[in-house]
N, C-alpha and C positions, 0 to 999 in steps of 0.2 A: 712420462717414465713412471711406471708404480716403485713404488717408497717398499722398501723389502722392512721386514721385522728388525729388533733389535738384536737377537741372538744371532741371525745369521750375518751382520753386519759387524756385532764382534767376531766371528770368526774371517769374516772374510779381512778383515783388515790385519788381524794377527798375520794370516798365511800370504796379502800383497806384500807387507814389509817382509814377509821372512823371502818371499820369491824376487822381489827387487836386492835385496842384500845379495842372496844365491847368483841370482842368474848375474846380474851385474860384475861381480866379481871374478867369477869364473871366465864372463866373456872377456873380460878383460885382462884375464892370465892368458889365454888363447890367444889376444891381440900380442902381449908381452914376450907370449913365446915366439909367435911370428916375427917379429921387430927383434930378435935377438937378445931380450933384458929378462931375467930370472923370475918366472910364470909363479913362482908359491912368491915371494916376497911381495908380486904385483898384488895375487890375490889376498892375502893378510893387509894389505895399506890400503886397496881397495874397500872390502869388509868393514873396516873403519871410517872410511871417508861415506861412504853410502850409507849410512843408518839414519841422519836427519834424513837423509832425498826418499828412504824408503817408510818413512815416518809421513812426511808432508804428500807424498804418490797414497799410500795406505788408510788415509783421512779424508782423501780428497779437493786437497786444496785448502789454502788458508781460510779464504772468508766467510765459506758456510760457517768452518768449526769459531771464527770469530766473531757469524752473527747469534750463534746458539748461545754461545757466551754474554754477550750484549745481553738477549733477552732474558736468560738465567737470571743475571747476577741485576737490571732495570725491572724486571716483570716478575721477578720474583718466579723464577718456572724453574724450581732447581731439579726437576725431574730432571729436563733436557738438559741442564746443566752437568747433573751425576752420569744420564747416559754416555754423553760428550767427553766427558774426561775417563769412561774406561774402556770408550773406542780409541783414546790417545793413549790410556797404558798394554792395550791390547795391540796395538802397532809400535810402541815400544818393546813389549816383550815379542814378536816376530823380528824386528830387526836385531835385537841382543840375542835372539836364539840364531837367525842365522851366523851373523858374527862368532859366535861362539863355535857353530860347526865349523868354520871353515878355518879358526885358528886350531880347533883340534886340528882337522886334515891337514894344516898346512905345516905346523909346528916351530912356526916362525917365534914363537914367543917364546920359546926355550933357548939360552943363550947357554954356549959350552964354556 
């Protein structure tokens, strides 16, 4: 498998997490509405609960990002160490952007 660049691997991990948050959630108001239980309330508890799963899906699994860590912080290789953690705030900001759309669209967070 060829090893892609570091800029398109921040991006690509931004838009897995924001596409697992999205698509997740939605499918799961469409499951919600099917089954008769209130489709926006699913997808706002949804959107929350999915931001680690789209975090840990958007990095690729724990142990790479735990072995790059090892040899960072043992080997002194803090390059890979720095790349490492802003492909982890780069898949945090995709998950928190999605979240964030879908509590606007859904408006569940506003209480009367």
């Amino acid at each position: 498998m060829k090893e892609i660049g570091f800029f398109p691997a921040f991006i690509e991990s931004y838009f897995i997490a924001l596409g697992v948050v999205l698509g997740g959630s939605l499918i799961g108001g469409i499951a919600s509405f099917i089954t008769g239980q209130p489709p926006l309330t699913t997808v706002y508890r949804l959107s929350s609960a999915l931001r680690i799963w789209a975090i840990v899906a958007a990095i690729g699994g724990t142990f790479d990002t735990v072995y790059t860590f090892e040899r960072g912080i043992f080997n002194a290789d803090t390059k890979d160490l720095f790349k490492q953690f802003l492909l982890i705030l780069s898949a945090l900001g995709g998950a928190q952007t999605g979240a964030l759309i879908l509590n606007w669209l859904t408006q569940e967070h506003i209480s009367s």
